[in-house]
N, C-alpha and C positions, 0 to 999 in steps of 0.2 A: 504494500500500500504506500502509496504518495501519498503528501498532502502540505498546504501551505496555507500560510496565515497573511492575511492581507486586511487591508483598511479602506475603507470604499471612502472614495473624496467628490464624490458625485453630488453636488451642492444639495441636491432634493431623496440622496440616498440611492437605494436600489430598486427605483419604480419601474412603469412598465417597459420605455426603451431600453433601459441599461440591462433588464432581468431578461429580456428579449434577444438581447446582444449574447449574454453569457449562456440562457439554454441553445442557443443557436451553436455557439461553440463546442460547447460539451454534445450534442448529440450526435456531434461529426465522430463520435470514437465511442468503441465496443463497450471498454469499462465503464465499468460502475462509477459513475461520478455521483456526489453529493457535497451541500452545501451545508453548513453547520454557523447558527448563531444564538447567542445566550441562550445554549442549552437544546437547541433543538436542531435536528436535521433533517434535510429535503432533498428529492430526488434534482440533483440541478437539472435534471435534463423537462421538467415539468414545468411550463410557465406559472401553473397556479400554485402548486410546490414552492419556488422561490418566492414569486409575492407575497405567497403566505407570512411569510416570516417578516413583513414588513419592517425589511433594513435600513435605517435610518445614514446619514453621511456621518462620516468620522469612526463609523463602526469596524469592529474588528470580526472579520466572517474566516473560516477555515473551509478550502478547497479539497477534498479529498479524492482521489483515484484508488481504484482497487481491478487490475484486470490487465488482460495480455500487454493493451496499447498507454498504462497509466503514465509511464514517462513523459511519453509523448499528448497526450493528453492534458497534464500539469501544466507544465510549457506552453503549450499552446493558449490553453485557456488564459492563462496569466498574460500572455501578450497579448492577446486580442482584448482583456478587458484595461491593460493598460496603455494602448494605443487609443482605446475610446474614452481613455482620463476618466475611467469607471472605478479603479484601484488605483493604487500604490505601492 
């Protein structure tokens, strides 16, 4: 299992574009991806899964991978949500 800890700088948090951007990401690969915040986790790859968790900015969310492609997956997500200034 991968996984990384990151801090969403997203002035309004993780609403629907930016949770749109990152299930988009994550569904491109096999693994198990999921998203973890105060205490709870969500399938990242579910639009309503991630909204649910109604992540606020400055918050600290943990990216997890588990599966053939997680290196690759890790990576990946993490660029892609900090190219769109969704992370840090």
């Amino acid at each position: 299992m991968k996984q990384i800890t990151v801090t969403v700088i997203d002035p309004v948090g993780l609403h629907a574009r930016p949770a749109t951007v990152a299930v988009n990401a994550a569904s491109k690969f096999k693994s198990e991806i999921n998203v973890a915040f105060k205490g709870r986790e969500v399938n990242m790859k579910s639009i309503m899964g991630v909204m649910s968790l109604g992540i606020p900015t400055q918050s600290e969310i943990t990216i997890s991978c588990n599966g053939e492609d997680e290196e690759e997956a890790v990576a990946a997500i993490a660029d892609v949500l900090k190219a769109q200034n969704i992370i840090a």
